[in-house]
N, C-alpha and C positions, 0 to 999 in steps of 0.2 A: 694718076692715083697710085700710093704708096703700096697698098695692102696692106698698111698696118692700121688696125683698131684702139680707138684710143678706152682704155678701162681702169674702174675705180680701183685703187691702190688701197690700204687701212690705214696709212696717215690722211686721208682724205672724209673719213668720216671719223664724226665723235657722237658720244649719247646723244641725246634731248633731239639733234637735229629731223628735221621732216624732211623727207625726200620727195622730187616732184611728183604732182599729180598725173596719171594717166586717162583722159575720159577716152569711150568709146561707145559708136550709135550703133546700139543694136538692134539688128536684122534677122528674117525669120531664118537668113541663110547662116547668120554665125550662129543661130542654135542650133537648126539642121546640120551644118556642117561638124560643129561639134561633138554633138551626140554619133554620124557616122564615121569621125574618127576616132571616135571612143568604143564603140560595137557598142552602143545602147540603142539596141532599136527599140524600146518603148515607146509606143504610140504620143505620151505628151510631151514627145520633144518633138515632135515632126505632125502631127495630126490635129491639127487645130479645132475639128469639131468634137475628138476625144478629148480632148483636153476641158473643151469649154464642157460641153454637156457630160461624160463619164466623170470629170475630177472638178470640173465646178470652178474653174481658176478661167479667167484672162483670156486666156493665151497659148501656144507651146511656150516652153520656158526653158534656158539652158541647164542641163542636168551638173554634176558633181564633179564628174574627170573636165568637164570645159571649164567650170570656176576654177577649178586649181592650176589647168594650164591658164590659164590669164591669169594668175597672180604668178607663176612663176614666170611669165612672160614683161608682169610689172617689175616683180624684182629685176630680172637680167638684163631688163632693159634699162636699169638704173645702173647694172654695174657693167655693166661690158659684157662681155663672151669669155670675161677667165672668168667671172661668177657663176660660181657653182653650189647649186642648194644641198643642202645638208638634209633640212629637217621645215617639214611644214604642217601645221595642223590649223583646221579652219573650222567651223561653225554656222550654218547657213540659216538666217531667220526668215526669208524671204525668197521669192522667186526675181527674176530677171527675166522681162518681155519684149519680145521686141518692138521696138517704138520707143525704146527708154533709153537712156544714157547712165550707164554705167563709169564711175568714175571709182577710182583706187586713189589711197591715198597712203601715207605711211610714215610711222616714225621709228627712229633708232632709238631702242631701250638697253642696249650693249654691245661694247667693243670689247674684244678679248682674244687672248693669243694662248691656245690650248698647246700640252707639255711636246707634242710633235712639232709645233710649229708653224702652223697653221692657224690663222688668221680669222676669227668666225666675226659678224655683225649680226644680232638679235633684233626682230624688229617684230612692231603691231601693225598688222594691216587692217583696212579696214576698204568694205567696198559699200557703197552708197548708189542708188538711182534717187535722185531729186535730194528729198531730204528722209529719207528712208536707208534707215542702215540694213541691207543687205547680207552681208557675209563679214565676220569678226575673222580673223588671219593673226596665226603668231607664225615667226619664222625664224630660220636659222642660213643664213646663207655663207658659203666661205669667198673670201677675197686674197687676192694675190696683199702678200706683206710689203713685197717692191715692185720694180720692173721686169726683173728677173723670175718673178715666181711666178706658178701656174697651178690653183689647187686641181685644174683637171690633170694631174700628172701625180697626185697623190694615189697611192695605192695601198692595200692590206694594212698594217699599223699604224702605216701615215695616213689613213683618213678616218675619223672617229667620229661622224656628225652627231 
């Protein structure tokens, strides 16, 4: 094994494109575990008769800081380890239970190369269980411009996400 990682470049992405999909089966332990590495100990991430009888839902359900690590986990995993997020903001119409399958999906709405030089791709994420839209995602993520580049190596005026 080389140790080198192979990662998206910005010649390599253009608009309109869809980026692969991610599904994932989740379990009561990815929302338990995500909720204690989040410090959310509220009871309906992890208490399943608080959840059903106090909130009236399902299930425990994964909270806030776990959705947005799996979309930044979706993104990075589309672009390598030089992808580096900028800017995320998401919206949650729905809960995630376990026993469901959670799939991400995502497309490029722009490509653009901001006055430092650095390299940003815009996209709309979207995450679904079945046929139920879940969580609406816009994002911002930077990418190396060649081989050479590394937006983790940007600092103070050279990073402006």
């Amino acid at each position: 094994m080389s140790g080198k990682y192979s990662f998206l470049t910005v010649d390599q992405v253009e608009a309109g494109a869809s980026i692969p999909e991610l599904s994932y089966d989740v379990t009561a332990t990815t929302v338990v575990l995500g909720a204690l590495a989040s410090r959310d100990f509220r009871p309906m991430h992890h208490d399943r008769d608080f959840a059903q009888v106090r909130n009236g839902v399902q299930d425990i359900f994964l909270n806030t800081p776990n959705q947005a690590a799996w979309f930044e986990r979706y993104l990075t995993d589309w672009t390598g380890p030089k992808g580096r997020l900028g800017r995320i903001k998401f919206r949650m119409k729905d809960s995630v239970f376990p026993g469901e399958t959670m799939t991400f999906s995502g497309k490029v709405e722009q490509v653009s190369t901001d006055e430092t030089g650095c390299a940003w791709v815009d996209l709309a994420v979207n995450l679904t269980v079945g046929e139920r839209q879940v969580t609406d995602c816009s994002a911002r993520i930077a990418v190396p411009k060649d081989e050479s580049d590394n937006p983790w190596k940007r600092k103070n005026e050279q990073w402006k996400p």
